[in-house]
C-alpha angles and dihedrals in degrees: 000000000000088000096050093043092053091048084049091062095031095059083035095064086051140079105232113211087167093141089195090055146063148169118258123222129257085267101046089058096053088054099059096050096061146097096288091072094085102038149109137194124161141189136272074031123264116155124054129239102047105099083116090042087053097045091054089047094056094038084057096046085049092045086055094049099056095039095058103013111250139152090210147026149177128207099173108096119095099222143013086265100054093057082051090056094041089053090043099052097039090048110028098077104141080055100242131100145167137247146156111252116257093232097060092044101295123132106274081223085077099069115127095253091045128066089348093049105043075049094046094234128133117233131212120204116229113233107259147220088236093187097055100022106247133120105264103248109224098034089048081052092060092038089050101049092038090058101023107204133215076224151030104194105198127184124037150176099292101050118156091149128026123256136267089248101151097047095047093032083057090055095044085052090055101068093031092269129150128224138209134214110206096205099160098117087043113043094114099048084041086053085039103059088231108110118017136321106231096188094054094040093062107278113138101207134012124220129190161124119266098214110063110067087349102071102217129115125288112286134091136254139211128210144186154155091199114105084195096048099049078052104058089035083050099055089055107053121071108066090354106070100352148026117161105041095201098249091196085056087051099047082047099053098042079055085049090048094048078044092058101030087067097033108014102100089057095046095048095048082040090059100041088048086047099053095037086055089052100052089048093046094055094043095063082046091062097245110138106253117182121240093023090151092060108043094285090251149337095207134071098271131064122183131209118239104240106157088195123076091196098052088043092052087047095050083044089069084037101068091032092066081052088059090248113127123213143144132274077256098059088239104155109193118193096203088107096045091038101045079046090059105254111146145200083293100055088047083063083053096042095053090050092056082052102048083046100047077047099062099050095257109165109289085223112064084037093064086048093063088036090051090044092050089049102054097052085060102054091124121088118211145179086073 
């Protein structure tokens, strides 16, 4: 307990800019410390004493489907991940598929010796926007009708723009493909209205994690409108892919859905407003922000454009000494600060620590202005 208490003050004194985290409400939390820790149920039903566990399972799966308009879900999968490996081995049959490349803001669970290996497919990378980190939309097109995939995997772990899903989605129908929406950096604002609607755009299923944008606890979703798809994911979950779906995850995530069903629409804009605040705010500080010909983003990352790993792992520590906590790829997110309260106002702040901690200015006195920022933003809202 001593460990977890001391991780608990420690994150509590720092500005997390972590994109792919957030911080979970009062609720969420208390959710997640029941009963249902320690618990199983199953379908078709096999153990006793679950009416009330079974009931919570089918209120989540309904919440999920209002909330993003979907015929069928699946709550099962532990991450988002795993959802990305369920979708892939119940979809990819002829044994191809489709991605962005994860160096140009694909999921790095995409690499060759990764998903499609452990799958045994072969992936081809769809031509990119380098500079704003898509798939370029006519070249993915040829691409996409000369190899003809099982799969076209969107989205991804680096998004600042929405993808090009109706245009590609319409060349994937035409030879009897599928194709798959990541939106596991992007739920909320998918939730939210905010950023694109993959379902409606042409994907034919939507994968993702429910603890990035969307503020629930740590585990993945799956979602369709495809009778024939929810079949094919169905027949590989229980004792495939998965066993114990984690009951306390399910009970906190239906919390973290009736949670974004009444506030969702105002956290979401507020997140977008608020990213797009703080790459502006360090551009005119001088700091390099990707994408800075093009409106730097409209999600709720942005990323600096820092060429050399080396030099971005080495500002990572950087900013960490000044008590600002960020990845090895320099992405700062704003889901935690926002969902904390902080505004327009506190991105200027923030971009200021950054531009600070970036210019070698003392750690020190750095941490004392982080820590004093922070304090004032303890309570979570938009729940």
């Amino acid at each position: 307990m001593e460990l977890i208490r001391s991780h608990e003050r420690y994150r509590a004194m720092t500005l997390n800019m972590i994109p792919s985290e957030n911080v979970q409400s009062p609720n969420v939390l208390k959710a997640l410390a029941t009963d249902l820790a320690g618990r199983y149920s199953y379908r078709p039903r096999y153990y006793a004493g679950t009416r009330h566990i079974d009931e919570l399972w089918e209120y989540a799966e309904d919440l999920a489907r209002k909330l993003f308009g979907a015929e069928y879900v699946f709550l099962e999968p532990l991450s988002g991940h795993i959802a990305a490996l369920l979708t892939y081995v119940s979809l990819v049959k002829g044994r191809k598929m489709a991605a962005l490349a994860p160096e140009f803001g694909g999921y790095m669970g995409n690499a060759p010796d990764k998903l499609p290996d452990l799958i045994s497919a072969d992936i081809v990378y769809l031509p990119a926007v380098k500079e704003i980190l898509i798939p370029d939309p006519e070249k993915s097109v040829e691409l996409i009708r000369a190899e003809k995939p099982d799969l076209v995997v969107l989205g991804g772990s680096y998004m600042l723009f929405p993808h090009p899903v109706k245009e590609l989605s319409e060349a994937v129908h035409e030879y009897g493909g599928l194709l798959a929406y990541d939106g596991s950096h992007v739920l909320g604002l998918i939730a939210g209205g905010v950023f694109q609607d993959p379902l409606r755009e042409g994907a034919d299923v939507l994968f993702a994690s429910t603890h990035k944008t969307f503020p629930g606890p740590q585990g993945g979703l799956i979602l369709t409108n495809n009778e024939e798809v929810y079949r094919k994911i169905a027949g590989n979950i229980f004792h495939k892919i998965a066993d114990n779906i984690h009951f306390n995850k399910i009970g906190a995530l239906a919390v973290s859905l009736e949670e974004m069903m009444r506030c969702g629409k105002r956290y979401a804009a507020k997140i977008v407003e608020n990213a797009y605040e703080l790459a502006k705010s360090l551009d005119e500080l001088g700091v390099p922000v990707k994408a800075r010909d093009h409106g730097f983003t409209k999600s709720h990352q942005t990323i600096l454009d820092v060429p050399n790993r080396e030099e971005r792992i080495r500002l990572r520590d950087r900013l960490e000494e000044c008590g600002i906590i960020s990845d090895a790829d320099l992405r700062l997110g704003v889901p935690e600060v926002t969902r904390r309260g902080m505004g327009r106002r506190e991105m200027a702040k923030i971009a200021k620590l950054v531009k600070r901690a970036l210019d070698g200015e003392d750690p020190r006195r750095i941490r004392r202005d982080v820590a004093a920022l922070v304090r004032r933003f303890r309570t979570v809202k938009f729940c």
